[in-house]
N, C-alpha and C positions, 0 to 999 in steps of 0.2 A: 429337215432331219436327214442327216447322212445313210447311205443306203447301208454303209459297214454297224452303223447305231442300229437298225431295223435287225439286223444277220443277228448285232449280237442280242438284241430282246430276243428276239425267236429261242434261240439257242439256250440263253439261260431261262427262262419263263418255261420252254420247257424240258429242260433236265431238271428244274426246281418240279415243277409237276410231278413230273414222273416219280421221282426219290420219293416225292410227297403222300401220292399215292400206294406205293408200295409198303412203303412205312407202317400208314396207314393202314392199312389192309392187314398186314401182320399183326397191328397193335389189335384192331378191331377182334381178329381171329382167336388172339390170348386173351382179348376181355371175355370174350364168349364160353370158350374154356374154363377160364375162371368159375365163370358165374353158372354155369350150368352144369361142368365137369364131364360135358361131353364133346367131341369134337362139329365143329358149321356142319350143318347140312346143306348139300347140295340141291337147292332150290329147283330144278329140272327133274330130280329124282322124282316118280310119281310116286316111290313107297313115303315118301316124307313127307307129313300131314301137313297140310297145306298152312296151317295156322303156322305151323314151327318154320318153315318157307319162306310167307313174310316178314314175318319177325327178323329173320336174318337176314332178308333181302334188304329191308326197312333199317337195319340198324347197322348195316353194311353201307348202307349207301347215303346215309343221316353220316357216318362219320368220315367217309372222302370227301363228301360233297362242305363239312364244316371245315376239313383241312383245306382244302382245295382255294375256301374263300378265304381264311387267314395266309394261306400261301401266298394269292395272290395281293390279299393288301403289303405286304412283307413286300414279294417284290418291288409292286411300284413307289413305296418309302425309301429302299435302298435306291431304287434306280433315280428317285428326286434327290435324293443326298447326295449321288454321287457327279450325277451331270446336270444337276437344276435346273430339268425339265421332266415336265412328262414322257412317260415312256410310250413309243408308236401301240402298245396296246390299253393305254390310259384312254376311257372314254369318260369325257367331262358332263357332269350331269345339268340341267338345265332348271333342276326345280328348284336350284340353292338362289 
């Protein structure tokens, strides 16, 4: 694999992340709004009871962590479509 093929996975794998995350994070933040009508607590705050803490930590990091892996399948689908190979961050599994 060419060294210029490796720059460009880095580069897109992660500005697709990054967007991903962020995104992420905003949507997660309006769910919570929603649904509670209050705005996240800051999980560090000790005035904020601990239970309501992880809950948002929990349900903050339940919803980057599920983009995060659709993200990444996304990527390595386009990246085989487009240069039909795996991408230098495709790790092939061995139990198949």
């Amino acid at each position: 694999m060419a060294m210029t093929e490796k720059i460009m996975w880095k580069v897109y794998a992660g500005v697709a992340g990054a967007v991903t995350t962020i995104v992420t994070q905003k949507l997660v933040t309006k769910v919570w709004e929603a649904t509670t009508g209050d705005i996240p607590p800051d999980p560090n705050d000790p005035e904020v009871p601990l239970t309501k803490a992880l809950i948002w930590a929990g349900a903050s990091g339940l919803g980057v962590g599920m983009a995060q892996l659709v993200m990444n399948r996304v990527v390595h689908q386009r990246w085989m479509a487009n240069y039909n190979h795996a991408g230098p961050g495709k790790l092939r599994s061995k139990l198949t």
